[in-house]
NUFI-517361 format. One line per 3 residues: number of its first residue (from 1); their letters; for each residue z, x, y of C-alpha. Coordinates in steps of 0.5 Angstrom, whole numbers. Example, Ala and Ser with C-alpha at 12.3 -4.5 7.8 and 13.67 -1.06 7.14 Angstrom:
BEGIN
1> as> 16 25 -9; 14 27 -2
//
This chain:
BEGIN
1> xxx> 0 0 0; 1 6 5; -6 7 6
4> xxx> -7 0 8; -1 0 12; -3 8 16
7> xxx> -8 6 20; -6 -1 24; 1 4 24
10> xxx> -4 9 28; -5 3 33; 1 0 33
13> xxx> 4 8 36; -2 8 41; -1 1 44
16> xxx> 6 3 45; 5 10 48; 0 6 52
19> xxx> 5 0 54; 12 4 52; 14 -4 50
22> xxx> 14 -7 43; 12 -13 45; 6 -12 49
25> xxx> 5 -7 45; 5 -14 39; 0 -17 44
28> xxx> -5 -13 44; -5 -12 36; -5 -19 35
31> xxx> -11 -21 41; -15 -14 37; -14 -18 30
34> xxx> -17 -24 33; -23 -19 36; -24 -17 30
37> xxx> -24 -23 26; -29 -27 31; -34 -27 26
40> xxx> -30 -30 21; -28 -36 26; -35 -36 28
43> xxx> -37 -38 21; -32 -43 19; -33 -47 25
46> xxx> -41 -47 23; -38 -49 16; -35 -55 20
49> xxx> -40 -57 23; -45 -57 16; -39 -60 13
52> xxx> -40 -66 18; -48 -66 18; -46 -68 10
55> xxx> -43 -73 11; -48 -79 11; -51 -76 5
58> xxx> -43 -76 2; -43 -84 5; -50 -85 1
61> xxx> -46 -83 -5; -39 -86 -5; -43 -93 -3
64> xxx> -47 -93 -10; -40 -92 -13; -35 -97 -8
67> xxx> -32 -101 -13; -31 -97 -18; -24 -94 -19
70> xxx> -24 -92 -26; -22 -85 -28; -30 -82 -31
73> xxx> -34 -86 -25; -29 -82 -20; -30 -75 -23
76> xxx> -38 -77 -23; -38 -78 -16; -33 -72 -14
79> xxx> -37 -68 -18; -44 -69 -15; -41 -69 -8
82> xxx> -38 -62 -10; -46 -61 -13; -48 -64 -4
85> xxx> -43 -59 -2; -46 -52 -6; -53 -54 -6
88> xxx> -53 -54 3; -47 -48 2; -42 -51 4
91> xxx> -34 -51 3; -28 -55 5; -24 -49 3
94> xxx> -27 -45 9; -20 -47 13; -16 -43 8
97> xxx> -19 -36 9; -15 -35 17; -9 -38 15
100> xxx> -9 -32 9; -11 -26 15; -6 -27 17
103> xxx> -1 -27 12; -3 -21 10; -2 -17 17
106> xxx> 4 -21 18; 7 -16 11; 3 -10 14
109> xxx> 6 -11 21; 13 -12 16; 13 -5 13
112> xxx> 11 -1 20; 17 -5 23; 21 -4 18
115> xxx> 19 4 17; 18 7 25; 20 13 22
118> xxx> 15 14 17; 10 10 20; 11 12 27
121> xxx> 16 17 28; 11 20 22; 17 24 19
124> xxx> 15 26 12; 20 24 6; 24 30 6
127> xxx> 25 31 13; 28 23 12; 32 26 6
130> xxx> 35 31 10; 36 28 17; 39 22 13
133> xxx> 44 26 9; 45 30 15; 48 24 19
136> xxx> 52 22 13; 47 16 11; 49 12 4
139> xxx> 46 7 0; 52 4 -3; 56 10 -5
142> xxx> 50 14 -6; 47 20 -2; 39 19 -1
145> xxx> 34 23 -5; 28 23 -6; 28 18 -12
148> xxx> 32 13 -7; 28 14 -1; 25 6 -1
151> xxx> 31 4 -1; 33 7 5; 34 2 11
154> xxx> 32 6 16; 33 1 22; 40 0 20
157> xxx> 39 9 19; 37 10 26; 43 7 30
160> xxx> 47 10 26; 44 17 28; 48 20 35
163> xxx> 45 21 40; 45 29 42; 42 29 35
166> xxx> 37 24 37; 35 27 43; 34 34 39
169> xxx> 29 32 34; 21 32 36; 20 27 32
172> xxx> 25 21 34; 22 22 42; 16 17 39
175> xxx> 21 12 36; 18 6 39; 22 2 45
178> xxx> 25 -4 41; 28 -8 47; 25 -15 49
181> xxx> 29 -18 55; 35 -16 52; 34 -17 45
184> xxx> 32 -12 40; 26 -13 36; 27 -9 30
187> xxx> 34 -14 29; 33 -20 24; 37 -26 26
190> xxx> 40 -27 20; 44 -20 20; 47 -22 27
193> xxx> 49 -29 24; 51 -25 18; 55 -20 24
196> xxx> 58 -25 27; 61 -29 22; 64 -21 19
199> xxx> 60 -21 12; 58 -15 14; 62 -8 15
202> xxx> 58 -4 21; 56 -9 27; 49 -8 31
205> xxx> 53 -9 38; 56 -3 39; 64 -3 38
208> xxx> 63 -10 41; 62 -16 35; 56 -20 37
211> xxx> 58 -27 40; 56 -34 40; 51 -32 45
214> xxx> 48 -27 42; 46 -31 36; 43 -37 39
217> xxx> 39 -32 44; 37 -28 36; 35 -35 34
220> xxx> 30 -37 40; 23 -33 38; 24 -36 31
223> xxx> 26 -44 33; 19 -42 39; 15 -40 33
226> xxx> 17 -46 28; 15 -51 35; 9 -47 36
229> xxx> 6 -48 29; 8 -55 28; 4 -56 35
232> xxx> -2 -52 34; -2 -55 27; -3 -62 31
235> xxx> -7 -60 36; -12 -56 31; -13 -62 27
238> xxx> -16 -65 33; -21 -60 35; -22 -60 27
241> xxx> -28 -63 22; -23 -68 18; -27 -70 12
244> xxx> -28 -76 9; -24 -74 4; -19 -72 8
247> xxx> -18 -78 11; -17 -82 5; -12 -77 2
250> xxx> -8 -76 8; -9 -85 8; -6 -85 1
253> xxx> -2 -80 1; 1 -80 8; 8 -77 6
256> xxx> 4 -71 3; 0 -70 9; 7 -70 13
259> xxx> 10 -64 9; 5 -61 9; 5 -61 16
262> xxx> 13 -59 15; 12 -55 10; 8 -49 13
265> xxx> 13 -50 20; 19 -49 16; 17 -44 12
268> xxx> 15 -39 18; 22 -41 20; 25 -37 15
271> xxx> 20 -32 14; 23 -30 22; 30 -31 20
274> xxx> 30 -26 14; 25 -22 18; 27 -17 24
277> xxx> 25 -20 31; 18 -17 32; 15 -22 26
280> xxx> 17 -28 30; 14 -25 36; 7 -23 33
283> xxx> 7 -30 29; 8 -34 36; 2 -30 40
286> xxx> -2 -31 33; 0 -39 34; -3 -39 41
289> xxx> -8 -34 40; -11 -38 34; -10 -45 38
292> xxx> -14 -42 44; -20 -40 39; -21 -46 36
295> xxx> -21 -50 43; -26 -45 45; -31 -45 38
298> xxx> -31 -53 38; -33 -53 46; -39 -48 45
301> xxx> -40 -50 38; -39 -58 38; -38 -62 31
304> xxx> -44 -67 32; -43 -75 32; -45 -78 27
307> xxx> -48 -86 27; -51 -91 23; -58 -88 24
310> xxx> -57 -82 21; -53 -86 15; -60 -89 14
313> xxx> -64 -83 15; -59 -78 9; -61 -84 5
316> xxx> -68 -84 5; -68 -77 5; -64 -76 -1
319> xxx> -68 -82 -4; -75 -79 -3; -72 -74 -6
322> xxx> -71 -77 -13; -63 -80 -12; -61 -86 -15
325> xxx> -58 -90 -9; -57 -96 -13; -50 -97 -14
328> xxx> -47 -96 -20; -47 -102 -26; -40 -106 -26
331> xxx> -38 -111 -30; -42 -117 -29; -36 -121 -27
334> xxx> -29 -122 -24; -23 -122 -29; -21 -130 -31
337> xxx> -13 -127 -31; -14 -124 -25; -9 -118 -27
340> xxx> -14 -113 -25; -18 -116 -18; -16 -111 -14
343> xxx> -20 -106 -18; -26 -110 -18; -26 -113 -9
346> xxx> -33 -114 -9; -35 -118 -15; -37 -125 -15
349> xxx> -32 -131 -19; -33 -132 -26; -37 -138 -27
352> xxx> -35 -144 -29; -36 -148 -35; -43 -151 -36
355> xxx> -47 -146 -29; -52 -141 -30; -49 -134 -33
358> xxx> -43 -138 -36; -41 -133 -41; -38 -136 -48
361> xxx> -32 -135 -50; -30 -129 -53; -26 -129 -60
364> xxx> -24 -121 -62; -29 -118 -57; -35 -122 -59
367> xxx> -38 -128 -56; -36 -134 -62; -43 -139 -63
370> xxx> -44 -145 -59; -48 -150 -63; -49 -155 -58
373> xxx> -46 -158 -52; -42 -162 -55; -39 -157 -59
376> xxx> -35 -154 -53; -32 -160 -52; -25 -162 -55
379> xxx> -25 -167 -60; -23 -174 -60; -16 -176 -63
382> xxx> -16 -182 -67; -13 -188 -66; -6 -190 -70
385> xxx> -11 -195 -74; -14 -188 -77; -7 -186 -80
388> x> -7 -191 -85
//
């Protein structure tokens, strides 16, 4: 992993000889990441608008199967729409691909964070060994060594480190300046609870104890960083192609969609109180940042709007083309039980008794023979004078 990790650790040391602050130097990481990947954005808003140009043909084909709920005819339909789809190379996943970018420079960013002396600072991990054996640093009762140099935590190390021996160490001169309007950027808020409550034995305040101050002001970057995705989800959505697709399940499943909804939230919330300061920070300009392209690339590349014209235009094409866009066989009638009427919506009522199409009265499954007409009437019971 270190390989991957050295060369945005090059960068990240440049912005911040160039900006001597860690949060601008974030800013301009995340707004080079968004620069860089422009192309990506570019292609997945033209994904969208192909997505949206499909969608006549997509009402084509869920018209010839409407009324049919049954398993195999719904797999029949998903299946051409998924054949639509690849056939005009396009795919309703092409949303997923931004979310994965970052996730990967958010666990990048994690290991230069975490590792300024090896990634900034570019101490080698001998010169780790001995400073950290120098300054008494322990892992559990344990000195550090090679073997155990991964299990270091180097920013907990770094503040344990005096201050005459820091200003004596070349290497230490690049540490980056952590300080972002009174908080440190390399802290995670959960060690401050953690400090405030007394679970641990070394406190990140000095001398002092951190108040109940301090811990709100730790807990604000990660509560901002929950709000402004939930709201850059919501507005997103609406400079978005939705598929019909979409639309539906988020009509049937609306719990699922609003956990959906919460769920990524909720989980950048925890991610930004275990994780030290800066990620909630980087994950906030991200927010903003993916917010602003996506409001940008939809007024320059509009999603087209879709009328009954083009319906009818898609369904001539695709039947010039050999598709069968008559509707898909049904039962002929409606059930007399009335137990499945739901399924079947558009059917007509059964027939009654003596009108054209009356069906015969079924016995296991098959049509019993009617002779005549006066078969199907019931018999006539017999006086009492036939009794005797």
């Amino acid at each position: 992993m270190e390989f991957i990790n050295i060369p945005f650790a090059y960068i990240m040391r440049w912005f911040d000889g160039f900006t001597h602050s860690y949060a601008l130097s974030l800013l301009l990481f995340a707004i080079l990441i968004k620069v860089i990947f422009i192309p990506v954005g570019i292609k997945q808003q033209k994904n969208q608008i192909k997505m949206a140009s499909l969608r006549p043909k997509e009402a084509v084909i869920r018209d010839k199967y409407a009324g049919r709920t049954d398993r195999a005819t719904q797999q029949k339909m998903q299946q051409e729409l998924l054949e639509l789809q690849q056939k005009e190379n396009a795919s309703p996943l092409g949303g997923c691909l931004p979310l994965l970018i970052q996730m990967v420079f958010i666990v990048i960013l994690y290991q230069i964070i975490r590792n300024p002396l090896t990634y900034i600072c570019q101490m080698s991990k001998d010169a780790i060994v001995e400073l950290a054996n120098q300054i008494g640093y322990t892992i559990g009762n344990a000195a550090v060594t090679l073997e155990n140099i991964g299990k270091i935590d180097q920013i907990s190390m770094i503040a344990q480190i005096p201050a005459d021996l820091k200003a004596s160490l070349p290497a230490l001169a690049n540490l980056p300046n952590f300080n972002f309007l009174g908080l440190d950027l390399s802290m995670t808020p959960m060690l401050v609870w953690n400090n405030f409550i007394g679970k641990t034995g070394m406190t990140i305040f000095g001398d002092a104890a951190p108040t109940i101050v301090n811990v709100i002001l730790y807990a604000l970057i990660p509560l901002i960083c929950f709000f402004s995705q939930v709201l850059t989800m919501k507005l997103t959505r609406k400079f978005t192609y939705q598929s019909q697709a979409m639309q539906e399940q988020q009509g049937a499943n609306g719990c699922s969609t609003q956990m959906m909804d919460w769920s990524m939230p909720l989980l950048s919330l925890f991610f930004c109180f275990t994780f030290p300061l800066a990620i909630g920070l980087y994950w906030i300009y991200q927010n903003i940042l993916s917010f602003a392209q996506t409001v940008i690339l939809a007024k320059a590349m509009p999603i087209p709007v879709l009328t009954e014209k083009d319906y009818e235009r898609a369904k001539k094409e695709m039947k010039a083309k050999g598709y069968d866009t008559k509707r898909a066989d049904l039962p002929r009638v409606r059930s007399l039980h009335h137990i499945d009427d739901e399924d079947y919506e558009n059917l007509p009522d059964a027939p009654k008794d003596g009108a054209k199409g009356a069906s015969q009265p079924l016995l296991n499954g098959e049509k019993v023979p009617v002779k005549n007409e006066s078969d199907k009437k019931a018999p006539k019971l017999k006086d009492e004078s036939d009794k005797k």
